[in-house]
C-alpha positions as CSV (number, residue, x, y, z in Angstrom):
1,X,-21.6,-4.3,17.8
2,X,-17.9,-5.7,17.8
3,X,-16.2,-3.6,15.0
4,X,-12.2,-5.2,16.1
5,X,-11.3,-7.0,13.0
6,X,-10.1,-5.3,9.4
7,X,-11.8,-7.6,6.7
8,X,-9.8,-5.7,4.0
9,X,-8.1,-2.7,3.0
10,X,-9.6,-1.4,-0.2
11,X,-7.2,0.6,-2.9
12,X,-7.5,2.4,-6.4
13,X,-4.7,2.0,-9.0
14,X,-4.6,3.4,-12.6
15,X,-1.8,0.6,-13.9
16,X,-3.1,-2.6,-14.0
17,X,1.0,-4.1,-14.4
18,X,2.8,-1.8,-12.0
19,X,0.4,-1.9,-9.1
20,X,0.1,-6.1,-9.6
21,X,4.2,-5.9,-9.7
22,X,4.6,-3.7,-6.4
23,X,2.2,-5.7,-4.4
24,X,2.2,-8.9,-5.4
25,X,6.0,-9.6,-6.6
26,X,8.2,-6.8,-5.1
27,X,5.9,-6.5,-1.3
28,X,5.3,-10.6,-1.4
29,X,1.4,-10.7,-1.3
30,X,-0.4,-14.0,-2.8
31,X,-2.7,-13.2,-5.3
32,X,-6.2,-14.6,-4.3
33,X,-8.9,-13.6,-6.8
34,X,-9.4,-11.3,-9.8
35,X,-12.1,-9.8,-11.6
36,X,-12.5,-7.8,-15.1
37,X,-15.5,-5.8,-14.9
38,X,-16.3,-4.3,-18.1
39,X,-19.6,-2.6,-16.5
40,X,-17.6,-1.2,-14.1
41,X,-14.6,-0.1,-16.5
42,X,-12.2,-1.7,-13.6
43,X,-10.2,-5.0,-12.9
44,X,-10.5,-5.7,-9.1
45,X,-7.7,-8.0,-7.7
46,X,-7.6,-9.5,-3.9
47,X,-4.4,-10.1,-2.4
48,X,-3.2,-11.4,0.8
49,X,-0.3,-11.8,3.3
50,X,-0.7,-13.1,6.6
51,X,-3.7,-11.9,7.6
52,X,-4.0,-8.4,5.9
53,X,-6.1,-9.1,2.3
54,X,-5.5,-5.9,0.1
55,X,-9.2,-5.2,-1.9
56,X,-7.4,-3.6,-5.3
57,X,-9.4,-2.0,-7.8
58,X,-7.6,-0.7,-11.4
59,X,-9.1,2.3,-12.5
60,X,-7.1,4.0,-15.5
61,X,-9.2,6.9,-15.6
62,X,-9.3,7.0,-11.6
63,X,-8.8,11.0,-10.2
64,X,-4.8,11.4,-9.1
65,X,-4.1,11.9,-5.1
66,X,-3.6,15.2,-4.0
67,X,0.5,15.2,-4.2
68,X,2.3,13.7,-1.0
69,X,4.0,15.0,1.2
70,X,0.5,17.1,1.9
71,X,-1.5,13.7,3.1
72,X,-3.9,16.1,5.1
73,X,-7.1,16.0,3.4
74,X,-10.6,13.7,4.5
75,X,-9.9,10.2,4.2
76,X,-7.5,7.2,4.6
77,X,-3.9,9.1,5.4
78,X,-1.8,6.0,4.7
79,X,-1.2,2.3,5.4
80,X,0.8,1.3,8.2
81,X,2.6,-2.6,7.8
82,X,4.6,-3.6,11.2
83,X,7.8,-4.9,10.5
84,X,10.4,-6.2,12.3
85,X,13.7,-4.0,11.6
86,X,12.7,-0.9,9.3
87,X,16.7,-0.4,8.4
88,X,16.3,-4.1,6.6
89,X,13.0,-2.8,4.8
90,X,14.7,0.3,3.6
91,X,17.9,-1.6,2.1
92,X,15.2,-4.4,0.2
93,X,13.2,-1.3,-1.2
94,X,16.1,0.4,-2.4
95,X,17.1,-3.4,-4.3
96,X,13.5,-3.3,-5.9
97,X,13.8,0.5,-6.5
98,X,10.7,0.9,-4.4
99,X,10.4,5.0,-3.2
100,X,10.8,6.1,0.1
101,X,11.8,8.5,2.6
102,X,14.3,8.4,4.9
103,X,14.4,6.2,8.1
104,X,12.4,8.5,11.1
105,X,11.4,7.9,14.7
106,X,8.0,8.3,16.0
107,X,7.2,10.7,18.5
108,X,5.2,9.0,20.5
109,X,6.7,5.6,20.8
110,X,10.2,6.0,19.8
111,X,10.4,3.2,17.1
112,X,11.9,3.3,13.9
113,X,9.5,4.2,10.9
114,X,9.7,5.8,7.3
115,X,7.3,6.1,4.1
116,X,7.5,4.9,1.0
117,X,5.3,4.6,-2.1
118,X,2.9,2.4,-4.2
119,X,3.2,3.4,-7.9
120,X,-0.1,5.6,-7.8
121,X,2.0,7.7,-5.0
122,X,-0.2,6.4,-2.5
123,X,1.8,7.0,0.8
124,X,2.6,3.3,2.9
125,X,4.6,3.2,6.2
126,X,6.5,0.5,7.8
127,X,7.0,0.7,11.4
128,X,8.7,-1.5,14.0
């Protein structure tokens, strides 16, 4: 079984207009597809950049997060994107008002990294 390849990355909003606006005209994704269900009470949007195709589904009555910065429970921790310098990142989010953290390095590899936020608080990271 080869299991190397990420089809999609799947994730919940509750606000149809913010979560389009962060990922599609503030982070750059192309919009692909998009789907009202009314049998499923959702609208479920695909978007893509490169190779990475976001699977998002609006959910208005969806169950908050628990509250970052406590990301340790079962389940998907965050989203990592690569970038190429995360001090440029930082200064664009901060023109787009997009919420982070501050710039960190990682432990293990000694690049430059930080958090930041999609509008449901779902914690993202950029890391060189």
């Amino acid at each position: 079984m080869k299991l190397d390849t990420v089809h999609h990355i799947a994730i919940i909003g509750r606000n149809y207009e913010k979560t389009r606006e962060f990922y599609v005209d503030k982070l750059g994704f192309h919009p692909l597809d998009e789907h009202i269900r009314p049998e499923k009470k959702d609208i479920l949007f695909n978007v893509q950049k490169g190779h990475l195709i976001l699977e998002i589904f609006i959910k208005e009555d969806a169950p908050l997060r628990p509250a970052y910065p406590h990301p340790e429970h079962t389940g998907l921790r965050h989203l990592a994107f690569k970038v190429e310098d995360v001090e440029a990142c930082l200064a664009e989010f901060d023109q787009l008002a997009i919420p982070h953290q501050g710039l960190r390095v990682d432990d293990f590899d000694g690049k430059k990294m930080a958090f930041f936020f999609d509008p449901d608080g779902l914690p993202l990271e950029i890391h060189e």
